[in-house]
SETISE-418737 format. One line per field, with one value per residue (C-alpha): residue number from 1; residue in one letter; x, z, y. Coordinates in steps of 0.05 Angstrom, whole numbers. Example, Ala and Ser with C-alpha at 12.3 -4.5 7.8 and 13.67 -1.06 7.14 Angstrom:
! SETISE-418737
k <- 1, 2 .
r <- A, S .
x <- 246, 273 .
z <- 156, 143 .
y <- -90, -21 .
END
This chain:
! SETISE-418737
k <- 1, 2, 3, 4, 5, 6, 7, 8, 9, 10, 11, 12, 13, 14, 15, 16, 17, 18, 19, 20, 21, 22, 23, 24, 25, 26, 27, 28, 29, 30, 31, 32, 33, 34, 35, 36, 37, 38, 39, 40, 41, 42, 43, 44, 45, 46, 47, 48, 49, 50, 51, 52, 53, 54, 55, 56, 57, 58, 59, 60, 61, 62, 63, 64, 65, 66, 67, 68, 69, 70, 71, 72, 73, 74, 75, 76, 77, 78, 79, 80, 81, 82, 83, 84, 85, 86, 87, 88, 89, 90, 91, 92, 93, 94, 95, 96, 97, 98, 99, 100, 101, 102, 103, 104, 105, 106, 107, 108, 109, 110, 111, 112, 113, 114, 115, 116, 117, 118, 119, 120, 121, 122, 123, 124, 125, 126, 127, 128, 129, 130, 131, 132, 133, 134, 135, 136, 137, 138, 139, 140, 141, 142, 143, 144, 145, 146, 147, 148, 149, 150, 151, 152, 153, 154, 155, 156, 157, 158, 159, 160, 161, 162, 163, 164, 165, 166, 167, 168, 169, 170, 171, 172, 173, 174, 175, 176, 177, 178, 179, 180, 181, 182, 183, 184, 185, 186, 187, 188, 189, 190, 191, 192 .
r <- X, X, X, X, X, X, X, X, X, X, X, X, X, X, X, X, X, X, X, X, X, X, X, X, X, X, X, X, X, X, X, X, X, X, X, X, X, X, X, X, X, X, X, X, X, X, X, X, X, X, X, X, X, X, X, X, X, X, X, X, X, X, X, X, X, X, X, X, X, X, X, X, X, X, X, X, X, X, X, X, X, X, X, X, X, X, X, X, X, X, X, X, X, X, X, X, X, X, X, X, X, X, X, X, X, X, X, X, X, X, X, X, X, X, X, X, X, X, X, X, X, X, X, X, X, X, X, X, X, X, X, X, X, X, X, X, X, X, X, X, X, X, X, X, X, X, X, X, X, X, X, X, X, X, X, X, X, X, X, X, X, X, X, X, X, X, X, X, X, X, X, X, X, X, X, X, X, X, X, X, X, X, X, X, X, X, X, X, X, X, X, X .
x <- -3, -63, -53, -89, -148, -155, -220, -288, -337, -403, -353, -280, -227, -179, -114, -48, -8, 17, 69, 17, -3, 62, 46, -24, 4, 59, 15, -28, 23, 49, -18, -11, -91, -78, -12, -35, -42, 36, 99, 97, 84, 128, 180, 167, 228, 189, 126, 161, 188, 132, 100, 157, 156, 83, 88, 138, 94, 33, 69, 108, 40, -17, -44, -22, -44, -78, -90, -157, -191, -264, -294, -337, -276, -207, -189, -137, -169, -108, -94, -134, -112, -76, 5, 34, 56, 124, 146, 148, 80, 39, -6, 44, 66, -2, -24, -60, -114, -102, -129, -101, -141, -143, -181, -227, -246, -259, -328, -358, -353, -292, -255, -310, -337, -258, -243, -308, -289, -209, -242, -286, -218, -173, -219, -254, -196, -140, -154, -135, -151, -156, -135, -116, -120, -91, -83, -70, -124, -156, -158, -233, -249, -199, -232, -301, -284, -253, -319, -372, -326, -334, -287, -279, -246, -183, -178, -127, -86, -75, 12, 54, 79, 153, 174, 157, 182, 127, 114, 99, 24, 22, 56, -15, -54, -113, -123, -183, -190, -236, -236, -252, -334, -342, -378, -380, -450, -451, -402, -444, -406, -426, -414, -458 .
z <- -407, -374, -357, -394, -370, -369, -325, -318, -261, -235, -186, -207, -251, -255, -290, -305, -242, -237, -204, -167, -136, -97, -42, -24, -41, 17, 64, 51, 55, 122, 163, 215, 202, 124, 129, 186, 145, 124, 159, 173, 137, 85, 82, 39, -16, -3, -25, -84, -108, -106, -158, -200, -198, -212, -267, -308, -302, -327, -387, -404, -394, -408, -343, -267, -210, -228, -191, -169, -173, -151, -204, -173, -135, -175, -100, -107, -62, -73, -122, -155, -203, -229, -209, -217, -149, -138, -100, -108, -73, -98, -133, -173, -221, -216, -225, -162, -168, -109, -74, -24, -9, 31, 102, 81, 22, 65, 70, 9, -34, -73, -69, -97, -150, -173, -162, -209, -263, -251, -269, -322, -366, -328, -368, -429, -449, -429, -433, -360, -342, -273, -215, -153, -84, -12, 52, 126, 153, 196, 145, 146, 102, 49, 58, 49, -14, -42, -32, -49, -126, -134, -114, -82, -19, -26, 33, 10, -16, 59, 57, 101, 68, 50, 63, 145, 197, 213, 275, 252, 267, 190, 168, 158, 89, 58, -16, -61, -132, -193, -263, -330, -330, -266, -215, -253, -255, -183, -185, -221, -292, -354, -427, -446 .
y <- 727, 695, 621, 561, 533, 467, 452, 493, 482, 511, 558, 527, 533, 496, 517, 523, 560, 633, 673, 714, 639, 626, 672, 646, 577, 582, 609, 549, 511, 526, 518, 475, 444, 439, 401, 360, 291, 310, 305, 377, 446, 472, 533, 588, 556, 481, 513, 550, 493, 450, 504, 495, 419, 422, 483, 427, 375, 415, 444, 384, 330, 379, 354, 345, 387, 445, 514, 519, 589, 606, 623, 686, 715, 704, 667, 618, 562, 504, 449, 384, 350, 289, 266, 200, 164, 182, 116, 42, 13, -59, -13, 23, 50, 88, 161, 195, 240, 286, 360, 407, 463, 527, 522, 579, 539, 469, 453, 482, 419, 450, 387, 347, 390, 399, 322, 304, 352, 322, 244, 259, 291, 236, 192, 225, 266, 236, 164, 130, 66, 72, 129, 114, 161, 152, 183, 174, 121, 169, 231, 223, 294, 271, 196, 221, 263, 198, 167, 218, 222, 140, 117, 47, 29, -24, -61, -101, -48, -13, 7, 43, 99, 84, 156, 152, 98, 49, 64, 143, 165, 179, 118, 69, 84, 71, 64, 74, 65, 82, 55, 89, 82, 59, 94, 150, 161, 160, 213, 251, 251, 238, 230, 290 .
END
């Protein structure tokens, strides 16, 4: 059975997950460069998991973090999509739009083509208000996807993430924000 599609881009697709993604998924996963904005990589049964967790949430919300595919290739290149914050923050309760891809896939826009497409059905189809996205203050490449996909930096809305001490390198966020209709042109999305 071939799994849904949710998302089409010039070179992505973004879609529901499959078994044959676990594999590629943990050995994302347990890079030492992709997990280094996280406390540390994850085990082969952390990774599985987290495709379970993310499976349920798919079939049971008809959106959340979708497998990404190049389009060309078949490759599975990561996740983007949609999750609500799972912790108590002034911002919350919120929903995050978030990505994690493979390092063979960084720098070829991936993120922000998928992140685009990810808004414009956020908003079109299913109706947000407003997303929300964080990371580590010095996660520049994450920071600059943010930014080149509309969103606006929230000074004010700087946390430490309540899952690490304070004093951990990790600990200080930022937070940026986009609402339905704005900066979406920017972005490059449209009604048409």
């Amino acid at each position: 059975m071939s799994a849904r599609v949710y998302i089409e881009t010039e070179r992505l697709v973004l879609r529901d997950w499959r078994e044959e993604d676990a594999a590629p998924f943990a050995t994302m996963n347990a890079d030492p460069r992709v997990m280094e904005f996280f406390l540390r990589p994850l085990t082969r049964p952390e990774s599985d998991a987290a495709v379970a967790r993310m499976r349920a949430f798919i079939r049971d919300h008809d959106y959340g973090l979708f497998a990404a595919e190049e389009k060309r290739s078949g490759a599975f290149l990561g996740f983007v999509g949609l999750s609500p914050v799972p912790f108590e923050a002034p911002f919350t309760p919120a929903t995050e739009i978030g990505w994690r891809l493979a390092r063979t896939a960084w720098g070829s826009g991936y993120a922000t083509e998928g992140a685009r497409a990810v808004l414009g059905d956020a908003f079109e189809r299913l109706k947000f208000l407003e997303l929300v996205s964080f990371t580590a203050e010095w996660n520049t490449r994450s920071r600059r996807v943010m930014e080149k996909i509309g969103m606006r930096h929230d000074p004010a809305g700087g946390f430490l993430h309540p899952s690490l001490p304070p004093e951990h390198k990790l600990a200080r966020h930022v937070l940026y924000r986009i609402e339905a209709g704005w900066g979406q042109a920017s972005a490059g999305i449209s009604d048409a």
